[in-house]
PQR file of N, CA, C, O and H, with PARSE charges and radii, in Angstrom:
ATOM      1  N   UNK A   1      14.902 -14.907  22.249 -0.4000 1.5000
ATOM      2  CA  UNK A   1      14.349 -14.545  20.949 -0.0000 2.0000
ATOM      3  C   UNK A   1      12.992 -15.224  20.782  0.5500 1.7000
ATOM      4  O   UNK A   1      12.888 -16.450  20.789 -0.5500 1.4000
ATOM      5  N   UNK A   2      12.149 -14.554  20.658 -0.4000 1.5000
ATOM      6  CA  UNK A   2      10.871 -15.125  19.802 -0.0000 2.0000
ATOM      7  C   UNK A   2      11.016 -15.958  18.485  0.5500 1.7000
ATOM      8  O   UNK A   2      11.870 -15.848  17.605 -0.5500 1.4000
ATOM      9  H   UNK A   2      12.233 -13.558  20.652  0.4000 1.0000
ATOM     10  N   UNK A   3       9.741 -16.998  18.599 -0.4000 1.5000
ATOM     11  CA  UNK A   3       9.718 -17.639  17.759 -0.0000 2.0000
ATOM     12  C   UNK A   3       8.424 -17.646  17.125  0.5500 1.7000
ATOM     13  O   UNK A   3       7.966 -18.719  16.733 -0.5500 1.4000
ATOM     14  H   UNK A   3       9.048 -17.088  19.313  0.4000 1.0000
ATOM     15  N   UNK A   4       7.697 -16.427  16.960 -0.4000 1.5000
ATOM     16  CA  UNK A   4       6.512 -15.877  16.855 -0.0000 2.0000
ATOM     17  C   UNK A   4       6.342 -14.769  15.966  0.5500 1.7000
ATOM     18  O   UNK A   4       6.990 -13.889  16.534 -0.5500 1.4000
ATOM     19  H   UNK A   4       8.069 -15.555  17.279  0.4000 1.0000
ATOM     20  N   UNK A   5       6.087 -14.500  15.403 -0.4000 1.5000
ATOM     21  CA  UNK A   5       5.283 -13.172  15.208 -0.0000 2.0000
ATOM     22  C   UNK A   5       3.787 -12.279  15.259  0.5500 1.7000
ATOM     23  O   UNK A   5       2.946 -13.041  14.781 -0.5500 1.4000
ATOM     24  H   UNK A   5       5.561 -15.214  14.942  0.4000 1.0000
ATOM     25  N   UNK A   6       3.394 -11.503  15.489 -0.4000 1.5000
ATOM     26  CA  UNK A   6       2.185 -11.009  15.314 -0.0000 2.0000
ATOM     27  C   UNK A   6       2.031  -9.768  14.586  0.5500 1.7000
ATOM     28  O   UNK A   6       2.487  -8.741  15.088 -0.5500 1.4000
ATOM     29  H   UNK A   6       4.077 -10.884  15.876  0.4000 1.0000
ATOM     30  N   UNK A   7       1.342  -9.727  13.270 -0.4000 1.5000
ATOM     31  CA  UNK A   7       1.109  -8.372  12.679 -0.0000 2.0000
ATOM     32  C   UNK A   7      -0.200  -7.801  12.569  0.5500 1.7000
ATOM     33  O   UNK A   7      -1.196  -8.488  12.344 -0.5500 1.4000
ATOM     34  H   UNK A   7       0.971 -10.561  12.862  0.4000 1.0000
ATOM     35  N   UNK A   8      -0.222  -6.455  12.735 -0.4000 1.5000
ATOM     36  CA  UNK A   8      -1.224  -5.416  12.357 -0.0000 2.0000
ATOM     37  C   UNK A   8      -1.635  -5.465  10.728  0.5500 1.7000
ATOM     38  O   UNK A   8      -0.684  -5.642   9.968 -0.5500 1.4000
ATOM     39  H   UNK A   8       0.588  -5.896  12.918  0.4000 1.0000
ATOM     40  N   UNK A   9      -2.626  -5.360  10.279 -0.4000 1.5000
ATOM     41  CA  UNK A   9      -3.008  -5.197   8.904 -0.0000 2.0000
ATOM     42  C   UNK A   9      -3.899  -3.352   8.840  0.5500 1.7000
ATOM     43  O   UNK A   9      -4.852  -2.904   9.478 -0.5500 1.4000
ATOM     44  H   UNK A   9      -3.399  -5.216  10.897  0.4000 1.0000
ATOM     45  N   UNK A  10      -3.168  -2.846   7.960 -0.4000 1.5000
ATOM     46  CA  UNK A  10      -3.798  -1.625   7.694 -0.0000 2.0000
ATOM     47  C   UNK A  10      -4.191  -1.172   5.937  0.5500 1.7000
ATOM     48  O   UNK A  10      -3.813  -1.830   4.968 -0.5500 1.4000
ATOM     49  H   UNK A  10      -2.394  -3.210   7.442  0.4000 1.0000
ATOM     50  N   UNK A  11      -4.769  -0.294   5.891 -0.4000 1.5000
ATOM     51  CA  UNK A  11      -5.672  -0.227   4.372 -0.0000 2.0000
ATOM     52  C   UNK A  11      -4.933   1.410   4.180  0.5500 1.7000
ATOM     53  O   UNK A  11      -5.059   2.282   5.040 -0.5500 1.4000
ATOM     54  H   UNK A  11      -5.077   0.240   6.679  0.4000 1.0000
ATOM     55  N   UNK A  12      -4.195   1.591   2.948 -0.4000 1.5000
ATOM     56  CA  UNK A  12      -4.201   2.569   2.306 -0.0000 2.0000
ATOM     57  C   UNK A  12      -4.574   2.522   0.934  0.5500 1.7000
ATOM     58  O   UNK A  12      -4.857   1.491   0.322 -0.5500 1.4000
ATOM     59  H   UNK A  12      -4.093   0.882   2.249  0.4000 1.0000
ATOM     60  N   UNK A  13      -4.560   4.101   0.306 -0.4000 1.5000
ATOM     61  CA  UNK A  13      -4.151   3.933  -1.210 -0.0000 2.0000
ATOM     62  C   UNK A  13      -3.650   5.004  -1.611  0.5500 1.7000
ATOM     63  O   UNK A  13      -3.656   6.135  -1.124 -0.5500 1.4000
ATOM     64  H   UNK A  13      -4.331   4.938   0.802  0.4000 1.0000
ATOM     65  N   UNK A  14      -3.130   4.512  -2.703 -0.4000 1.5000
ATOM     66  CA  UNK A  14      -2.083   5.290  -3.270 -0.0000 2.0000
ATOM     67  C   UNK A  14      -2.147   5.730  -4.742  0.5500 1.7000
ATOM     68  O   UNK A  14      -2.821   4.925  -5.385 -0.5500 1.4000
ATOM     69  H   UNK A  14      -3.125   3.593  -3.099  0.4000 1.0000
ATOM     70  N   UNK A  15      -1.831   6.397  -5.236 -0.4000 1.5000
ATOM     71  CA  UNK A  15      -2.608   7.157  -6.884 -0.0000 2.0000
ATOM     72  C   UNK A  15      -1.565   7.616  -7.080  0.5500 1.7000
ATOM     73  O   UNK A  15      -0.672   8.168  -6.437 -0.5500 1.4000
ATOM     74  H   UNK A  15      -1.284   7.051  -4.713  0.4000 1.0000
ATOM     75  N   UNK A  16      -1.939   7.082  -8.881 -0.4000 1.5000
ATOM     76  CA  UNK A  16      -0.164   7.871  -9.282 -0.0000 2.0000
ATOM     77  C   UNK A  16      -1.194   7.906 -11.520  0.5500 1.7000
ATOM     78  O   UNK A  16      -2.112   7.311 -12.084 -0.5500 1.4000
ATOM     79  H   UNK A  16      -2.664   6.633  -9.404  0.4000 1.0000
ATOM     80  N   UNK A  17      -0.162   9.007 -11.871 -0.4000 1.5000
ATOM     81  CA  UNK A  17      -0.802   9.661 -13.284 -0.0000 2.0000
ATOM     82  C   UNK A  17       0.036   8.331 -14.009  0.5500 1.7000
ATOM     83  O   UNK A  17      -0.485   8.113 -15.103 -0.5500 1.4000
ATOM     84  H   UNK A  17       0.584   9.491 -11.413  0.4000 1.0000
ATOM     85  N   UNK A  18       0.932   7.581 -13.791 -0.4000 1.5000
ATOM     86  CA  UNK A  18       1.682   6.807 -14.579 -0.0000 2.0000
ATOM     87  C   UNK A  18       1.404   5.793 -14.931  0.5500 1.7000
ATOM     88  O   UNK A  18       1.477   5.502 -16.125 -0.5500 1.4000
ATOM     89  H   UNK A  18       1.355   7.759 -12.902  0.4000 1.0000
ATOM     90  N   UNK A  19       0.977   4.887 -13.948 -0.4000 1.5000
ATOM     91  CA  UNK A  19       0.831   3.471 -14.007 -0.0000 2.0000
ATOM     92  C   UNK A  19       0.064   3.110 -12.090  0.5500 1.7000
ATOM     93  O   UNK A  19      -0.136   3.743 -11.053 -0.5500 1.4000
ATOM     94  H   UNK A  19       0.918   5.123 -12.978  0.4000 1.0000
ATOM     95  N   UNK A  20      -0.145   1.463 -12.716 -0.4000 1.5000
ATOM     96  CA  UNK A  20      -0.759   1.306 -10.953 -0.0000 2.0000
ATOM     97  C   UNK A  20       0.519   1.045 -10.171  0.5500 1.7000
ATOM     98  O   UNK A  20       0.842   1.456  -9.056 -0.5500 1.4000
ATOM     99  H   UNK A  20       0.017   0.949 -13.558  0.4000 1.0000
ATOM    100  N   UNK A  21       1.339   0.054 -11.254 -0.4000 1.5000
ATOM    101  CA  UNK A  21       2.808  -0.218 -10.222 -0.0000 2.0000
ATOM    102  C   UNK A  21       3.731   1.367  -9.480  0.5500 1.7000
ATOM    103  O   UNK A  21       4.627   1.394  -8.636 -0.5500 1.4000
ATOM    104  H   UNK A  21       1.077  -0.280 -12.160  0.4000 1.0000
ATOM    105  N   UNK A  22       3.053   2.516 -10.215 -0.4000 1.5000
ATOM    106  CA  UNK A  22       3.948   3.398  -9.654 -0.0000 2.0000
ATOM    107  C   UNK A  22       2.587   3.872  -8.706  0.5500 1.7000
ATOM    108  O   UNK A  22       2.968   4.658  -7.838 -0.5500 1.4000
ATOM    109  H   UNK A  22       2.325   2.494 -10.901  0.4000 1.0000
ATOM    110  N   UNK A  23       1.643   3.704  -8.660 -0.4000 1.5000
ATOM    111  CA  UNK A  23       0.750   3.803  -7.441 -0.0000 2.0000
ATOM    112  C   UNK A  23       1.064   3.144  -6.630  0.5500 1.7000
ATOM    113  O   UNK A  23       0.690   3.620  -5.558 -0.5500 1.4000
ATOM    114  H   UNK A  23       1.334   3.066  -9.365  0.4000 1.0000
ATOM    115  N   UNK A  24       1.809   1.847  -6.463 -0.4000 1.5000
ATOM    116  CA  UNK A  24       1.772   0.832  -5.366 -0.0000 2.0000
ATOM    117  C   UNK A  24       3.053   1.479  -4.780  0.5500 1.7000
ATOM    118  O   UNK A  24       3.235   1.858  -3.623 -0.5500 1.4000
ATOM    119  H   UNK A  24       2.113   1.461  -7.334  0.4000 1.0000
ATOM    120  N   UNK A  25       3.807   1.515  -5.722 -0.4000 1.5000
ATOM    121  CA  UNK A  25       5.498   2.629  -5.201 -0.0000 2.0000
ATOM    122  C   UNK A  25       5.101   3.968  -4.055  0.5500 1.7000
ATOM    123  O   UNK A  25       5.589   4.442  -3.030 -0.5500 1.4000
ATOM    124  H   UNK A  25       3.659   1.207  -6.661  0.4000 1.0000
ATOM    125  N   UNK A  26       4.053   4.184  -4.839 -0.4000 1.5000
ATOM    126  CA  UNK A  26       3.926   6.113  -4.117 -0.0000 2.0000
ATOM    127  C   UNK A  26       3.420   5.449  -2.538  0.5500 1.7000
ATOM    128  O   UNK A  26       3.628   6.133  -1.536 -0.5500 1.4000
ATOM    129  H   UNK A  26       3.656   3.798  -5.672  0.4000 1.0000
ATOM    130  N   UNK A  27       2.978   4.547  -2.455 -0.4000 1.5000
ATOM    131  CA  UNK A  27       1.419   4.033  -1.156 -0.0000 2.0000
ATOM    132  C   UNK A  27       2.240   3.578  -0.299  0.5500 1.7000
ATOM    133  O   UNK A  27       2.111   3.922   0.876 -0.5500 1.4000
ATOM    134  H   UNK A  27       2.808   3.991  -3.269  0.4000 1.0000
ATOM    135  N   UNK A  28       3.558   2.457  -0.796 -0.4000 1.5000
ATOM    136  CA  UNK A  28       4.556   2.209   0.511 -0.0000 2.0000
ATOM    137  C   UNK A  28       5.341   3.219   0.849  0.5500 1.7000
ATOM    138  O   UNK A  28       5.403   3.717   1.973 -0.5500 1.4000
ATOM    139  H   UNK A  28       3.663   2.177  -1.750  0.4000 1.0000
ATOM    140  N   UNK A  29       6.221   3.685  -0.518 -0.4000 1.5000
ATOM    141  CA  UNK A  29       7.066   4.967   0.395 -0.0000 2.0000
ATOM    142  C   UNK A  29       6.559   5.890   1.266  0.5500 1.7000
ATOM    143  O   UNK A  29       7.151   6.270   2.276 -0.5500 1.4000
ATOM    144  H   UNK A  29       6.170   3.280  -1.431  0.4000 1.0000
ATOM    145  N   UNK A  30       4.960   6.443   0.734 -0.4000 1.5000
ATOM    146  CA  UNK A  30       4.841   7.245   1.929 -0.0000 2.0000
ATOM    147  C   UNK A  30       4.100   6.785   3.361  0.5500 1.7000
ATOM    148  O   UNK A  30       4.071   7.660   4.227 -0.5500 1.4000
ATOM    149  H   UNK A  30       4.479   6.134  -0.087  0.4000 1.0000
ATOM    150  N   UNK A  31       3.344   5.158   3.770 -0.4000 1.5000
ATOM    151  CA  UNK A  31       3.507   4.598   4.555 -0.0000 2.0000
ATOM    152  C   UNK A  31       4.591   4.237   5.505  0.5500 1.7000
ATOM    153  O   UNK A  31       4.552   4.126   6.731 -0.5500 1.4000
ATOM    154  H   UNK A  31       3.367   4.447   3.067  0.4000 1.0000
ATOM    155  N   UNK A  32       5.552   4.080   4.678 -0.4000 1.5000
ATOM    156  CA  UNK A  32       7.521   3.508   4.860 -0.0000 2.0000
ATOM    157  C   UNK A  32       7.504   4.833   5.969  0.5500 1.7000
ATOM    158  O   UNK A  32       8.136   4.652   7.009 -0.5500 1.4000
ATOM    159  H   UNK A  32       5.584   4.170   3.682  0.4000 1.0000
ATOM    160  N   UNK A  33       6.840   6.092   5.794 -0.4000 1.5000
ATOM    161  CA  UNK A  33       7.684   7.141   6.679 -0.0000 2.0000
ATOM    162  C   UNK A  33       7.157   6.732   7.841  0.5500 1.7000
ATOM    163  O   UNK A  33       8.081   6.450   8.604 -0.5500 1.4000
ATOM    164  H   UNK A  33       6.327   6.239   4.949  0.4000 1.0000
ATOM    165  N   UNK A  34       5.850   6.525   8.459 -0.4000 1.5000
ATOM    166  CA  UNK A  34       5.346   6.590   9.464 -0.0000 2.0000
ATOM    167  C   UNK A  34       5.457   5.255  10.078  0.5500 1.7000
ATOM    168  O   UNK A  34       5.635   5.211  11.296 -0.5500 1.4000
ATOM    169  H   UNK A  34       5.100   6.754   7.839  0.4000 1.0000
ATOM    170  N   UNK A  35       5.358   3.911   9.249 -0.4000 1.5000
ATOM    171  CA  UNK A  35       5.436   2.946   9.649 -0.0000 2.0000
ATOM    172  C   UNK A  35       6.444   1.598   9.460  0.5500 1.7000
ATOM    173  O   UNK A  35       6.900   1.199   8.388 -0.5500 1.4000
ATOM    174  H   UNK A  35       5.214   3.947   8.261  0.4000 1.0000
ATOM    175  N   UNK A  36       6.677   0.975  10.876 -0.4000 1.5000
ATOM    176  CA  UNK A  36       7.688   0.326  11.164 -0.0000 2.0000
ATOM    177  C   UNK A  36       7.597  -1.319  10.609  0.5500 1.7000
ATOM    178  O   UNK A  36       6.573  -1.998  10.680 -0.5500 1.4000
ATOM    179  H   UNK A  36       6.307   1.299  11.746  0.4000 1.0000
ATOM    180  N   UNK A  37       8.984  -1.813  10.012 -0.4000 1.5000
ATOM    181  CA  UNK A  37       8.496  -3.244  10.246 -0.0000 2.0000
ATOM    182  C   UNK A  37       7.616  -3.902   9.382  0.5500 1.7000
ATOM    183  O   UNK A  37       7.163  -5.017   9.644 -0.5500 1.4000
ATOM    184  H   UNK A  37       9.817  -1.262   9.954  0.4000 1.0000
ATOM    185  N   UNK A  38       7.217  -2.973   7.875 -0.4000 1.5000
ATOM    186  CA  UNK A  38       5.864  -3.466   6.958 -0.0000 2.0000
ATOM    187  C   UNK A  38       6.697  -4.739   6.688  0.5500 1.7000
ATOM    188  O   UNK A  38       7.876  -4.736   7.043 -0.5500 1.4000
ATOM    189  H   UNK A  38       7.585  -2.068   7.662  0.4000 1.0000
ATOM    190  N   UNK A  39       6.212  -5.741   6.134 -0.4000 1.5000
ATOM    191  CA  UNK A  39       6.330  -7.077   5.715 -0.0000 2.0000
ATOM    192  C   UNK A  39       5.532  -7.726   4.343  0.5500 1.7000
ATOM    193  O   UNK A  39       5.786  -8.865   3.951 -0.5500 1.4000
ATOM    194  H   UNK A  39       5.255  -5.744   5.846  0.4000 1.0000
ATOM    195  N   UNK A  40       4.837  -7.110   3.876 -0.4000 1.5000
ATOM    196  CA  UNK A  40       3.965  -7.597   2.800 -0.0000 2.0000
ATOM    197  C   UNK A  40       2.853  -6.773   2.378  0.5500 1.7000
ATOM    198  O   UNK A  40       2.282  -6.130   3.259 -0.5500 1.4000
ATOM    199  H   UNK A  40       4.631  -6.185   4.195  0.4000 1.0000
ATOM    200  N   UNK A  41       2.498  -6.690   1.334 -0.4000 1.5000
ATOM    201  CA  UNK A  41       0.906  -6.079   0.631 -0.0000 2.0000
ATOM    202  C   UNK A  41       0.173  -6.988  -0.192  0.5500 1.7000
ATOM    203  O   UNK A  41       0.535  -8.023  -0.752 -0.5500 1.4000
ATOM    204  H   UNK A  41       2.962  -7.213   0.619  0.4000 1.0000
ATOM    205  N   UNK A  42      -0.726  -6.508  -0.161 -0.4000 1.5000
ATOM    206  CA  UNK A  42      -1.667  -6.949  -1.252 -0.0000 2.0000
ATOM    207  C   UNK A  42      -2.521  -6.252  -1.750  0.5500 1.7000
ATOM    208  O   UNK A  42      -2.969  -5.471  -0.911 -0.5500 1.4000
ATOM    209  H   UNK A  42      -1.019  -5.668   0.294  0.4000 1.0000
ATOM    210  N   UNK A  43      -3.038  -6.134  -2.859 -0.4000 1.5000
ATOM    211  CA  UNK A  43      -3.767  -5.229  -3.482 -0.0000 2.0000
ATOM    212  C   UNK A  43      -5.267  -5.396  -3.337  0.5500 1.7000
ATOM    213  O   UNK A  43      -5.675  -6.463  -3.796 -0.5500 1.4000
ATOM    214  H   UNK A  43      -2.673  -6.768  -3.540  0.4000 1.0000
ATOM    215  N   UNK A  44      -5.843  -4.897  -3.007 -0.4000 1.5000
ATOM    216  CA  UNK A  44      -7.540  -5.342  -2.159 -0.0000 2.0000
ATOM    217  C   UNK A  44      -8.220  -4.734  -3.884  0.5500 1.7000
ATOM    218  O   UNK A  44      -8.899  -5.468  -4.604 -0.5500 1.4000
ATOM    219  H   UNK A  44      -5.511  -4.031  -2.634  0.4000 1.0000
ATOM    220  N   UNK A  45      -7.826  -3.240  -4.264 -0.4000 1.5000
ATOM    221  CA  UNK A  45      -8.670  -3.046  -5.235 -0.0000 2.0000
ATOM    222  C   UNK A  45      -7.731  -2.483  -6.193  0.5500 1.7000
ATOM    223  O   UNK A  45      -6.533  -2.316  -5.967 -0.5500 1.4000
ATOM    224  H   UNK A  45      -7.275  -2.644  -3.680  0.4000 1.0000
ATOM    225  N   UNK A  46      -8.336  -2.200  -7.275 -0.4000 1.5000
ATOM    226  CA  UNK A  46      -7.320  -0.866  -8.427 -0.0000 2.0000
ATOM    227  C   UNK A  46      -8.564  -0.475  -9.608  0.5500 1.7000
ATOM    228  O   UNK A  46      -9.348  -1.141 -10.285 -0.5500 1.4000
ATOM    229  H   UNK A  46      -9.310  -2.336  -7.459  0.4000 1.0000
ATOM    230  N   UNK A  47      -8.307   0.760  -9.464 -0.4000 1.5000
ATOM    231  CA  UNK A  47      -9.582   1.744  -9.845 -0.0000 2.0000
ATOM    232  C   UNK A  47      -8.659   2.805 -10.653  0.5500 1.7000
ATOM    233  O   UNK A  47      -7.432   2.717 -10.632 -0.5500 1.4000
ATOM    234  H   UNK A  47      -7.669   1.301  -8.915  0.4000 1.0000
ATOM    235  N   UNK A  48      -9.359   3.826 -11.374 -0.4000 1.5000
ATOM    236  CA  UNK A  48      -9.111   4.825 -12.071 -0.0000 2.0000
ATOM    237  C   UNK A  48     -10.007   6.320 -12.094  0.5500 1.7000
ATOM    238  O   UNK A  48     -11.163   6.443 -11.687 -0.5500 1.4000
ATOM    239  H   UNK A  48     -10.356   3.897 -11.391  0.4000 1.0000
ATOM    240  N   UNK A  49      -9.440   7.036 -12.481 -0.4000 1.5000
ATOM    241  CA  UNK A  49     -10.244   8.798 -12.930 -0.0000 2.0000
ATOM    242  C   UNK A  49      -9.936   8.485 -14.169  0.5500 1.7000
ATOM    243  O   UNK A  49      -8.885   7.929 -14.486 -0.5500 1.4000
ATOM    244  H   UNK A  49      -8.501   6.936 -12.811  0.4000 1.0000
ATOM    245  N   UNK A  50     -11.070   8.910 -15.153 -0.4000 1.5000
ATOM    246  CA  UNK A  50     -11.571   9.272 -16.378 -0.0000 2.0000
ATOM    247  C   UNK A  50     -11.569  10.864 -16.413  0.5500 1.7000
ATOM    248  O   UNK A  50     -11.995  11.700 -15.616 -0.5500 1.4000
ATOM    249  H   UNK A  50     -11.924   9.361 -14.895  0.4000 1.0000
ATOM    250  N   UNK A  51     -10.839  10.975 -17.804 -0.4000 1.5000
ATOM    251  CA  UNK A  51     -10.870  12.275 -17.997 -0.0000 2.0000
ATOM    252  C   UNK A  51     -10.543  12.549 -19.565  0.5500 1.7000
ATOM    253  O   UNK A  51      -9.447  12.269 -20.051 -0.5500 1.4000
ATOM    254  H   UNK A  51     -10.492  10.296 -18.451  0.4000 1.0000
ATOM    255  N   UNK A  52     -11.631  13.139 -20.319 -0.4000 1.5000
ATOM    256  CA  UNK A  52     -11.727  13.151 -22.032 -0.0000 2.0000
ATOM    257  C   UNK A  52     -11.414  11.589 -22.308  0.5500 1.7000
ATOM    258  O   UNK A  52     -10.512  11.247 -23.072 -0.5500 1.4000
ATOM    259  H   UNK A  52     -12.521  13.366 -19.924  0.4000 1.0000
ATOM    260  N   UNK A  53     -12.218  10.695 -21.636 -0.4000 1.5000
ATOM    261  CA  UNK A  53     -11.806   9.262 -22.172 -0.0000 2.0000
ATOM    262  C   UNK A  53     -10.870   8.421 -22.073  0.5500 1.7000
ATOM    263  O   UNK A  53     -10.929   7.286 -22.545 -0.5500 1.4000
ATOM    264  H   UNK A  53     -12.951  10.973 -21.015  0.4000 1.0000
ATOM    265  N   UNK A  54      -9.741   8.970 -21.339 -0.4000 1.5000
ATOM    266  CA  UNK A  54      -8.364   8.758 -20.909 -0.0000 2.0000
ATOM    267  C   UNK A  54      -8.060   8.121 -19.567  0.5500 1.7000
ATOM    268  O   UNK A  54      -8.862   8.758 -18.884 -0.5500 1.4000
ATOM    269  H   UNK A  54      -9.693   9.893 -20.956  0.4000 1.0000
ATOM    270  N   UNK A  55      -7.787   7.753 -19.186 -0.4000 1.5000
ATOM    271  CA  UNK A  55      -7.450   7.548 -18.066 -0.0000 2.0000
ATOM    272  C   UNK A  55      -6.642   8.874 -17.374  0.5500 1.7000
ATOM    273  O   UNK A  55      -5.639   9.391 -17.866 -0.5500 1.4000
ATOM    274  H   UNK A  55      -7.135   7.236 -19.741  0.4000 1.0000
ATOM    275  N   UNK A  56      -7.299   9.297 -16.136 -0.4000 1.5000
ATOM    276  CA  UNK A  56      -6.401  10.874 -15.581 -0.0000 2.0000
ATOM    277  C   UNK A  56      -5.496  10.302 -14.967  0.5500 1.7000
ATOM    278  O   UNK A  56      -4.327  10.642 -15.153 -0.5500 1.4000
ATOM    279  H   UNK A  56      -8.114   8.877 -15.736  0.4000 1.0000
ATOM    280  N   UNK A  57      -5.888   9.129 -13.942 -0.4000 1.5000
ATOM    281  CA  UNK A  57      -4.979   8.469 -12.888 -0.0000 2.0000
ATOM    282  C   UNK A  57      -5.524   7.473 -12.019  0.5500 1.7000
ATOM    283  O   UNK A  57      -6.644   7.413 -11.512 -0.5500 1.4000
ATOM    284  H   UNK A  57      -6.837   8.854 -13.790  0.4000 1.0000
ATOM    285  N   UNK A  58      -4.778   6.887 -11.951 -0.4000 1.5000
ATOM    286  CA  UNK A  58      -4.696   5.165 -10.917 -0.0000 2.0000
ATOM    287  C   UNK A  58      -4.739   5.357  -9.872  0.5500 1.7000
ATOM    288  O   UNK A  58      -3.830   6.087  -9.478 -0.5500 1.4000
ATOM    289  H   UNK A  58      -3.868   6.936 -12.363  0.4000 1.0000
ATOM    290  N   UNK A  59      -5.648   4.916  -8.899 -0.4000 1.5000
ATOM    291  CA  UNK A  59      -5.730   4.472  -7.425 -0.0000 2.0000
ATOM    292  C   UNK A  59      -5.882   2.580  -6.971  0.5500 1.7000
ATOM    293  O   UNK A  59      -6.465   1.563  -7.347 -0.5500 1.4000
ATOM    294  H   UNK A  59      -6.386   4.323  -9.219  0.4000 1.0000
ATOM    295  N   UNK A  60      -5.095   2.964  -6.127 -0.4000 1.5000
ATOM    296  CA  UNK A  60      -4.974   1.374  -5.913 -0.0000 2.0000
ATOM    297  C   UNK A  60      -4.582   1.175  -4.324  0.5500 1.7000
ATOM    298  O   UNK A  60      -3.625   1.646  -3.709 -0.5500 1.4000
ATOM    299  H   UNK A  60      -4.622   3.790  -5.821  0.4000 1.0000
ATOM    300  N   UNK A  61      -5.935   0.086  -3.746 -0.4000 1.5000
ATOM    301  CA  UNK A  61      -5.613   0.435  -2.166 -0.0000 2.0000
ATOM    302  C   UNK A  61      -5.570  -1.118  -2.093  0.5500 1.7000
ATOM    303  O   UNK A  61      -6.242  -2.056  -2.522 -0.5500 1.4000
ATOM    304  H   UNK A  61      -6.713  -0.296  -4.245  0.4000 1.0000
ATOM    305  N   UNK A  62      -4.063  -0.868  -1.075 -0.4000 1.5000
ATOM    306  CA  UNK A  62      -3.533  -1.731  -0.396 -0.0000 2.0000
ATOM    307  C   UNK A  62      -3.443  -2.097   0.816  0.5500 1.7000
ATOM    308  O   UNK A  62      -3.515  -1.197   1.654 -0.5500 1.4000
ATOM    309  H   UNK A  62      -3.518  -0.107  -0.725  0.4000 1.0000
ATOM    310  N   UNK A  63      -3.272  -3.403   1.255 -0.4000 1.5000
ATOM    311  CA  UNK A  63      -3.181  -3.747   2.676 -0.0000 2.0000
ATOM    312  C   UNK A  63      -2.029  -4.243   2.885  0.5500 1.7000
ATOM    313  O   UNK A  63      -1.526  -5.240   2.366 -0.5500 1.4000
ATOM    314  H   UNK A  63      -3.213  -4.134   0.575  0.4000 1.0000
ATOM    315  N   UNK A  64      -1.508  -3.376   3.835 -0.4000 1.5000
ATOM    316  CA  UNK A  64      -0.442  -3.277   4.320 -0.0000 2.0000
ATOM    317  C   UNK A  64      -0.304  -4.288   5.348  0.5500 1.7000
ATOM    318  O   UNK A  64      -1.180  -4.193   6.208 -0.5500 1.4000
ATOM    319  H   UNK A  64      -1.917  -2.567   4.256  0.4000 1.0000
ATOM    320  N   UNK A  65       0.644  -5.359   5.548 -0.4000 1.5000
ATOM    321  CA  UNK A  65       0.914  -6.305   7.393 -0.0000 2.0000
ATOM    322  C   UNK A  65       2.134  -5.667   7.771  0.5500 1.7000
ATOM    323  O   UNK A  65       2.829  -5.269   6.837 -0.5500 1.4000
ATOM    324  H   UNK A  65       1.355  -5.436   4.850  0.4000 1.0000
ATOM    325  N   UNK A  66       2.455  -5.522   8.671 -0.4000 1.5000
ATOM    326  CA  UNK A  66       3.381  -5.108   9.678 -0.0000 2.0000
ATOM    327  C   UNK A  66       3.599  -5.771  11.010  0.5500 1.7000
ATOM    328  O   UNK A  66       2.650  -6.148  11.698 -0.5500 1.4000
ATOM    329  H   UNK A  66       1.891  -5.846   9.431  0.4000 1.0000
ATOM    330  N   UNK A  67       4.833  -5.909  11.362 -0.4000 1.5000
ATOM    331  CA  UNK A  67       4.925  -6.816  12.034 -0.0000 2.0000
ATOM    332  C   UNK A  67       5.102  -5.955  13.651  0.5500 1.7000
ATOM    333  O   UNK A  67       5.849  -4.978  13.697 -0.5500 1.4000
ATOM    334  H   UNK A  67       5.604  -5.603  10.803  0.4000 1.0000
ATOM    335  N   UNK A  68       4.392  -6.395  14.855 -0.4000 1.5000
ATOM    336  CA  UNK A  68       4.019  -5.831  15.876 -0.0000 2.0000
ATOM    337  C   UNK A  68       5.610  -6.109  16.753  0.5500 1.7000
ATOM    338  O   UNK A  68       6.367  -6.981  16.325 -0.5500 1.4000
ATOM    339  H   UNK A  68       3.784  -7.189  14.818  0.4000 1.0000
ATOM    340  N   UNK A  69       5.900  -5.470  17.700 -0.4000 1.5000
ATOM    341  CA  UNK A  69       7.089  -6.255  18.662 -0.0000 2.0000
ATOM    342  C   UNK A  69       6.416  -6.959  19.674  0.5500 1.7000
ATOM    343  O   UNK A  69       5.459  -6.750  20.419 -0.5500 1.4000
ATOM    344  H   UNK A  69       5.286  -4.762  18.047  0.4000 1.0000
ATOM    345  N   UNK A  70       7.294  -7.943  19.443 -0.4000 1.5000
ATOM    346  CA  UNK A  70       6.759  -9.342  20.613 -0.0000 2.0000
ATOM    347  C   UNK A  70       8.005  -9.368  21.558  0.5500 1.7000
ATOM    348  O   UNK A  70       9.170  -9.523  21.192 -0.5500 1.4000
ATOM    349  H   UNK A  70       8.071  -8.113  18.838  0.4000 1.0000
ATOM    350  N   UNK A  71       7.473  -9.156  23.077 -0.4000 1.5000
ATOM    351  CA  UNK A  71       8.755  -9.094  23.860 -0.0000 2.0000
ATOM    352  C   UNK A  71       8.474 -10.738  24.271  0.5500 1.7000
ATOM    353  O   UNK A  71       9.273 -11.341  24.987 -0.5500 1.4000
ATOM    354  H   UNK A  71       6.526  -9.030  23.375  0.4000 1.0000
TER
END
C-alpha cells in the first residue's frame, strides 16, 4: 500500500438559476460522471448574468483535486 498520494487539479464551472451552492452541486455531479477519485474543491471565482436588474443566474468555477493512482 502506498503511503502517498498525488493529485491532478482541474478548473470547471458550473451555473445554476437558484443559488451558487446549487451551482457548486450542478459542477461536481456532472464532473462526478467523467471523473474518478475527486477529493476536494475550491471556489477560484463566483460571478453572475444580469437580466432586468435581477440576477438571471450564477456561475461559479471551481477547482477540482483528484487523486491520481499510485502503483
Amino acid at each position: 500500500m502506498s503511503d502517498h498520494h498525488v493529485y491532478k487539479k482541474i478548473e470547471i464551472v458550473g451555473s445554476s438559476k437558484i443559488s451558487i451552492e446549487n451551482a457548486i452541486e450542478n459542477a461536481l455531479a456532472e464532473c462526478a460522471k467523467s471523473v474518478r477519485n475527486m477529493d476536494w474543491f475550491e471556489v477560484a471565482e463566483t460571478r453572475g448574468h444580469i437580466e432586468n436588474g435581477k440576477v438571471g443566474h450564477y456561475q461559479v468555477t471551481l477547482k477540482i483535486g483528484f487523486r491520481l493512482s499510485t502503483s
